[in-house]
C-alpha positions in Angstrom: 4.7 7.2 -44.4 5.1 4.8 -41.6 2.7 2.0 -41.8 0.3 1.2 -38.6 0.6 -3.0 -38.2 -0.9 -3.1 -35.0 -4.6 -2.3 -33.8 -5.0 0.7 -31.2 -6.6 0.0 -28.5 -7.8 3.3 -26.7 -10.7 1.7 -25.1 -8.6 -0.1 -22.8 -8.8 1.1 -19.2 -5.6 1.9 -17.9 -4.4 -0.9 -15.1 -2.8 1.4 -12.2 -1.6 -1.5 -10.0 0.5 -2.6 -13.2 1.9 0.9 -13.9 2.4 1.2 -10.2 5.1 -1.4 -10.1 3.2 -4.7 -10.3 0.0 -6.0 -9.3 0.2 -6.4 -5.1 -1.6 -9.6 -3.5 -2.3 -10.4 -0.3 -0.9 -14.3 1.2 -1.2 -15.7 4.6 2.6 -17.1 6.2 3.0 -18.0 9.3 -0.3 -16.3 11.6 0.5 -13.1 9.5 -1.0 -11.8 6.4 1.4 -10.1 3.9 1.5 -8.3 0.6 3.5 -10.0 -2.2 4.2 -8.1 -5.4 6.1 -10.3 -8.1 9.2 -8.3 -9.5 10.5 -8.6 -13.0 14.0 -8.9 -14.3 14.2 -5.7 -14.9 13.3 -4.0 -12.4 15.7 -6.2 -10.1 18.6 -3.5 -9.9 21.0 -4.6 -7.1 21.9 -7.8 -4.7 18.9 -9.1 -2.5 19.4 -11.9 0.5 16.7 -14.1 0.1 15.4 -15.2 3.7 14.0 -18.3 2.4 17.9 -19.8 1.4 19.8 -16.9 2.7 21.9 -16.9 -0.8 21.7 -14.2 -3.0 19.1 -12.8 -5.6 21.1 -11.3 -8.3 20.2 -7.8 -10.1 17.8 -8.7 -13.2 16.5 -12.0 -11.1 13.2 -12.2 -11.3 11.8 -12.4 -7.7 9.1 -11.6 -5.0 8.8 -8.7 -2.8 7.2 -9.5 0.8 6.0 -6.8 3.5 3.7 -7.2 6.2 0.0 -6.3 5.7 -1.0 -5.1 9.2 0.5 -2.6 11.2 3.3 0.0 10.2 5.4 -1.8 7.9 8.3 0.8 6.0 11.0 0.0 3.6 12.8 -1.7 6.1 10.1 -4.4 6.3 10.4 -5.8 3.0 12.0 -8.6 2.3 13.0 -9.9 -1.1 12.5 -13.5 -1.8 13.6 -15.8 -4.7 10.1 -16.7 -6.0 10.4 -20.8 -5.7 11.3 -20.0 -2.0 8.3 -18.2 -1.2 6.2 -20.5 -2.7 7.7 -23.0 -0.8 7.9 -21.1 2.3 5.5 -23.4 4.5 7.9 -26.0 4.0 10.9 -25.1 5.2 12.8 -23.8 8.0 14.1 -20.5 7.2 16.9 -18.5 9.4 16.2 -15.2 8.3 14.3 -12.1 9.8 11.2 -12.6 8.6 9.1 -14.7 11.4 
């Protein structure tokens, strides 16, 4: 018989942002307001170009996704950053399609 080492915990409420791909927040840049979700490792699956330092986020990076928060904003307006250049974002000049 298998033994049970850890405690269940089936009065935990179930966290849908979390199960929904990560928890979504909303961050001013520029005079826009967008939503940022942080994306692990492993759910990185293929080569991003972050706008921030046009160079490459690699699959299993950990990294941010950006989209804008008003408006119609698709798939086609995200934009993956490497997470040090979003937080640095105010900062620096960037050359890609985001602003």
């Amino acid at each position: 018989m298998p033994r049970a080492n850890r405690r269940r915990r089936d009065d935990a409420p179930l966290n849908l942002d979390r199960t929904a791909g990560g928890l979504v927040t909303r961050q001013r840049y520029g005079a826009e307001e967008w939503f940022v979700r942080r994306v692990t490792g492993a759910g990185a699956g293929r080569d991003y170009l972050c706008p921030g330092c046009q160079q490459s986020i690699p699959p299993g990076m950990p990294h941010v996704v950006v989209w804008p928060a008003e408006g119609i904003g698709g798939i086609d307006d995200r934009r993956h950053w490497h997470t040090p250049c979003w937080d640095a974002r105010e900062r620096r000049h960037t050359t890609g399609a985001i602003r």
